[in-house]
C-alpha positions as CSV (number, residue, x, y, z in Angstrom):
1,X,-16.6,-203.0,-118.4
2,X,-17.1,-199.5,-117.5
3,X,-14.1,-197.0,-116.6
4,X,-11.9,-197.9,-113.7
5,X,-11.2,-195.7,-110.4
6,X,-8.5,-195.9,-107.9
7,X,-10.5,-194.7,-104.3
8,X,-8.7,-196.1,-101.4
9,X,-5.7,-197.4,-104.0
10,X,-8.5,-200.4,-105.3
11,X,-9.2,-200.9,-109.4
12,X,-12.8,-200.1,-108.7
13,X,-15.8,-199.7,-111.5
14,X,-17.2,-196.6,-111.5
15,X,-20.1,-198.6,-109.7
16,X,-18.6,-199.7,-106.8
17,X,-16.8,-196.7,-106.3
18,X,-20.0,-194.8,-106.2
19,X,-21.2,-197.6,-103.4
20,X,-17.7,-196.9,-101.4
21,X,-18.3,-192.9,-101.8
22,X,-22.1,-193.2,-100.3
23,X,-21.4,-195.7,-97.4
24,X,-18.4,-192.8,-97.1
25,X,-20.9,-189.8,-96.5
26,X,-23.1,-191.8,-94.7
27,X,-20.5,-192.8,-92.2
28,X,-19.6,-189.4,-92.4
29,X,-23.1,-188.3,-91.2
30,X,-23.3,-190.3,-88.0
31,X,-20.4,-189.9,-87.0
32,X,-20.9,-186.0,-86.6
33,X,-24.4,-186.6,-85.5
34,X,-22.4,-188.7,-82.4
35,X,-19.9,-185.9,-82.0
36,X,-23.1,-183.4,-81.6
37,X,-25.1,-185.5,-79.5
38,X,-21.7,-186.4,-76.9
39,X,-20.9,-182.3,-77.1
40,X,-24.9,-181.7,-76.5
41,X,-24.3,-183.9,-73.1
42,X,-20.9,-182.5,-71.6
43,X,-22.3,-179.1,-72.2
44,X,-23.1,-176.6,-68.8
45,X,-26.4,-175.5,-67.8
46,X,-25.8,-172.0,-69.1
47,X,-24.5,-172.9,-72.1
48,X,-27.7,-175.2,-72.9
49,X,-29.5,-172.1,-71.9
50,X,-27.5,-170.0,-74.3
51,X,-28.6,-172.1,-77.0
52,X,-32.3,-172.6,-75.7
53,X,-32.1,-176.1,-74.7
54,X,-33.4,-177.5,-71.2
55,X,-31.5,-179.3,-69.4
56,X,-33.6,-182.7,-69.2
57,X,-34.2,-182.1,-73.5
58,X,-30.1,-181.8,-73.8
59,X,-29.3,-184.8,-71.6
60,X,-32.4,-186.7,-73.2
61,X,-31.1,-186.2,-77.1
62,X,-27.6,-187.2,-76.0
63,X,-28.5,-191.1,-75.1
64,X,-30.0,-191.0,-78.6
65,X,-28.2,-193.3,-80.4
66,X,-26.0,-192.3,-83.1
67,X,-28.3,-194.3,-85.4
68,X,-31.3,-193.0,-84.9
């Protein structure tokens, strides 16, 4: 057996921790593309202007879901 690691206090192989660590960043990932998408809808009309985003594409990207 290969080396040992100790993520999340588990004896894991180095394989399975590497499984643990992507499923990690990639729950990592759509979580802040959630965050993004809920800020993107609670945001004002000028703000969305500020940032040059219509209104209708702002409200539109946030009932994306996080998936996607």
């Amino acid at each position: 057996m290969g080396c040992t690691g100790t993520l999340l206090g588990g004896d894991y192989s180095d394989e399975r921790e590497g499984l643990l660590k992507r499923l990690w960043t990639r729950y990592c990932e759509l979580a802040a593309k959630r965050r993004g998408r809920l800020a993107l809808g609670e945001m004002s009309e000028w703000q969305l202007k500020d940032i040059g985003v219509s209104e209708k594409d702002a409200r539109q990207e946030s009932t994306v879901p996080f998936w996607r």
